[in-house]
PLY file of the C-alpha trace (Angstrom):
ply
format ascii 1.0
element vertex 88
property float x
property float y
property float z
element edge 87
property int vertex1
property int vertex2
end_header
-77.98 -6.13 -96.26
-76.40 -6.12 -92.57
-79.00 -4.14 -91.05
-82.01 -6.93 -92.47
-80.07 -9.64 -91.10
-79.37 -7.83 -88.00
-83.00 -7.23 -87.79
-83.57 -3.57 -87.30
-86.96 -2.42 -87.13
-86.41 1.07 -86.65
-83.04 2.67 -88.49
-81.74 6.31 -87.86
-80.02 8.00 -91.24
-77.96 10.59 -89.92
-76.35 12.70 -92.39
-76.42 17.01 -93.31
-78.20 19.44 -94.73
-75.67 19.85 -97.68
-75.35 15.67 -97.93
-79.01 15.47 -97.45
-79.33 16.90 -101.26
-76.77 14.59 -102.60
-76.95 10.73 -104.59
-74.70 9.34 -101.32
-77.88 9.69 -98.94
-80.63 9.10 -101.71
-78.60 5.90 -102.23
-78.48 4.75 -98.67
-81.96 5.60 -98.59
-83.41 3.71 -101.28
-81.09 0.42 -100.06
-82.88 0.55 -97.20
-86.83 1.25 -98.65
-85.27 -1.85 -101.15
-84.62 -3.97 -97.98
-88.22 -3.00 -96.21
-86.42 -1.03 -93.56
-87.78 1.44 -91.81
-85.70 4.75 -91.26
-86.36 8.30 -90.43
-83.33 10.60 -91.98
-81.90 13.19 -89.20
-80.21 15.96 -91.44
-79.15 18.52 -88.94
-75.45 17.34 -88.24
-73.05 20.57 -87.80
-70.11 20.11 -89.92
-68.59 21.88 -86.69
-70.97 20.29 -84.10
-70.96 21.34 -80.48
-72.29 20.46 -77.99
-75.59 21.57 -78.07
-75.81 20.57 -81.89
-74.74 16.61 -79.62
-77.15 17.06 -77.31
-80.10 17.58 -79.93
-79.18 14.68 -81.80
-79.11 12.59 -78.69
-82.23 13.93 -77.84
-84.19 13.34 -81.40
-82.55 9.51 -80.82
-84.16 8.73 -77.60
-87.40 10.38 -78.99
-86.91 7.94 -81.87
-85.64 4.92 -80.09
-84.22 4.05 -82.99
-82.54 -0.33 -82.91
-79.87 1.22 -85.54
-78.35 3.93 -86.92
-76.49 4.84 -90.35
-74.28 7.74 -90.74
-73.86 9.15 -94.49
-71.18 11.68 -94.31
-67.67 12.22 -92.62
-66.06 12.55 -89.56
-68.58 15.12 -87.76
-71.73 13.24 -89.30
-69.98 9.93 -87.80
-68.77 11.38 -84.54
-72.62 12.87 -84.21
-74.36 9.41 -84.61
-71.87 7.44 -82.30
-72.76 9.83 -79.57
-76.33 9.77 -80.62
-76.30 6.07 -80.50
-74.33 5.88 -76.92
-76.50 8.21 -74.98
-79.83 7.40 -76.50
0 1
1 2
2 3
3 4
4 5
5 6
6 7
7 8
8 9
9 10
10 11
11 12
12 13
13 14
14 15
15 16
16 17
17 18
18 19
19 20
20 21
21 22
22 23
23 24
24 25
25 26
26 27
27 28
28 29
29 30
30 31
31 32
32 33
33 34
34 35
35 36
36 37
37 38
38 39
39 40
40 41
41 42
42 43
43 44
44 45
45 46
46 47
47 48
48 49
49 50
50 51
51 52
52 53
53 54
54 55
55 56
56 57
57 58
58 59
59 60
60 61
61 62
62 63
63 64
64 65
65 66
66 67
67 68
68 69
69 70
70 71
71 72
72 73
73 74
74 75
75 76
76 77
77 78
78 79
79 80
80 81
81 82
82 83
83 84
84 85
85 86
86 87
């Protein structure tokens, strides 16, 4: 797994509320329990995020300070984590 041999210590799962529910995350998350990885899941992407829905993401990843995050979802989950991970 890429995130083992990168060495995180400390992942961030960001995904939805809906996805949260749903085999996609459930797999992502037992590939990393599999691989020893420690992750907390952040499920409160907007499917329409703003920017207040940005700024509490950023502000649950510097809480976090996470070494890695995984998005499981599509565009707005994705868009979510990169700014998560940028101004963390």
């Amino acid at each position: 797994m890429d995130l083992k041999n990168m060495g995180a210590k400390n992942v961030c799962l960001m995904t939805d509320k809906n996805l949260s529910k749903l085999p996609p995350v459930q797999v992502a998350m037992d590939s990393l329990v599999k691989n020893g990885i420690p992750f907390t899941v952040y499920d409160n992407v907007r499917v329409e995020p703003t920017d207040s829905s940005f700024m509490e993401a950023i502000e649950f990843a510097q809480k976090g300070a996470f070494d890695a995050y995984v998005a499981v979802g599509g565009g707005s989950t994705m868009d979510t984590c990169k700014a998560a991970n940028l101004y963390a």
